[in-house]
N, C-alpha and C positions, 0 to 999 in steps of 0.2 A: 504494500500500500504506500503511494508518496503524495505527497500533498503538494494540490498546484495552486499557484499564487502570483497576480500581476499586479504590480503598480498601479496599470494605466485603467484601472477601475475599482469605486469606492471599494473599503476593506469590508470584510463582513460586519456585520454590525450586532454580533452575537458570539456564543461560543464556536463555533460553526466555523468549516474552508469556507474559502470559494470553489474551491473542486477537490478531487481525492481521485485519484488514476489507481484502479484493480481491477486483476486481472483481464486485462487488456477491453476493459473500460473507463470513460471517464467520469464520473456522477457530478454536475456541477448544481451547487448550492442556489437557491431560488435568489434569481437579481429584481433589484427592485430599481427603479428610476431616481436613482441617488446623487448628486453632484460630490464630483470626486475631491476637491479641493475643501468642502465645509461639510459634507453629510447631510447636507438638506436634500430634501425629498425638491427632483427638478421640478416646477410646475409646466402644462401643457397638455391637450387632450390626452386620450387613451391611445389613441394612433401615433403622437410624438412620445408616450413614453416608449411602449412598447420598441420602436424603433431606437428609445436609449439602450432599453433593454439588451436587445438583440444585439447591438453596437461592444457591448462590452460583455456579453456573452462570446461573440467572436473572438474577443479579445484573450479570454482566457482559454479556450479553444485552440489559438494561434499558439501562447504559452507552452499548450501541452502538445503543439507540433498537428495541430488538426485543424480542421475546416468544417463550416454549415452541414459539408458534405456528410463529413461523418456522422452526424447526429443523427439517432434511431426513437428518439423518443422526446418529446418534452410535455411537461404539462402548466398550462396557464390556469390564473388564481386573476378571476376578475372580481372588484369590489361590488359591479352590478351586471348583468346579463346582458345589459342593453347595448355593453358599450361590444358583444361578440362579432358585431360587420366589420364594427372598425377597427377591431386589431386584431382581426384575419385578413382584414386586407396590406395592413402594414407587415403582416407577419409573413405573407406570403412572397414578398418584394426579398428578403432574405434568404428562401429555401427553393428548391426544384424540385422535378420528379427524380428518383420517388421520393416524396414528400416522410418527414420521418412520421410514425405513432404518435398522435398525441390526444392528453387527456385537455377540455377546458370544461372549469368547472366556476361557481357564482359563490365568491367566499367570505366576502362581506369586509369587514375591517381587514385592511393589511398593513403593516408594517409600516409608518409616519406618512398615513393618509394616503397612500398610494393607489392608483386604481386597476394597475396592473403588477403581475407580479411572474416570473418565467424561468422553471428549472430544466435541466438537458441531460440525456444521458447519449454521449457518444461512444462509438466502438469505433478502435485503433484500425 
C-alpha cells in the first residue's frame, strides 16, 4: 500500500489521503471544490465545481503516473438531485468511451457547503 499525494490540490481536510495505490489500484479520496491556497470551499455552480473537481482529480491521477483513462469507477455525492444534468454534463467533457462505472447519489450536507462532491477508483 503507498500513499499518493500532490501539492497542486487542496490537502485532505481530514484524517484521510488523497489517494492510497493497492494492488494495482488506485482508490482516490472524495474531492470537494476547495481552493488550494486558503481551504475555502470555491464558490460557483454545480457544473464549475465539479469541473474543479475533476481538474484536481486528474491531478493526482497524473501523481500516481495515470490518466481519466484509467478510471473504472467513480461515484458522485450531490447536495441536491436537481443539480444531476448539470454535472453530467460537465462530467462528461472529462471522460470517453468507455465511460468508467459510476454511482451518483443525492447526499445532502457535504463537507463546507459544497454541492458536489467526487471519488475515483482507477486501475494501473
Amino acid at each position: 500500500m503507498k500513499q499518493i499525494t500532490t501539492n497542486l490540490v487542496p490537502k485532505a481536510i481530514g484524517p484521510y489521503s488523497q489517494a492510497i495505490l493497492s494492488n494495482n489500484f488506485l482508490f482516490i479520496s472524495c474531492q470537494f471544490p476547495i481552493d488550494l491556497h486558503n481551504g475555502n470551499l470555491l464558490k460557483g455552480s454545480p457544473a464549475v465545481q465539479t469541473e474543479i473537481i475533476l481538474k484536481n482529480l486528474g491531478e493526482i491521477l497524473k501523481e500516481a503516473g495515470l490518466t481519466y483513462k484509467n478510471v473504472v469507477k467513480t461515484e458522485i455525492f450531490l447536495s441536491r438531485m436537481d443539480y444531476f444534468a448539470e454535472v453530467n454534463c460537465a462530467y462528461g467533457s472529462f471522460f470517453s468511451e468507455p465511460y468508467p462505472a459510476r454511482t451518483t447519489i443525492e447526499a445532502g450536507s457535504l463537507p463546507k457547503g459544497a454541492d458536489v462532491g467526487i471519488t475515483a477508483i482507477a486501475a494501473l
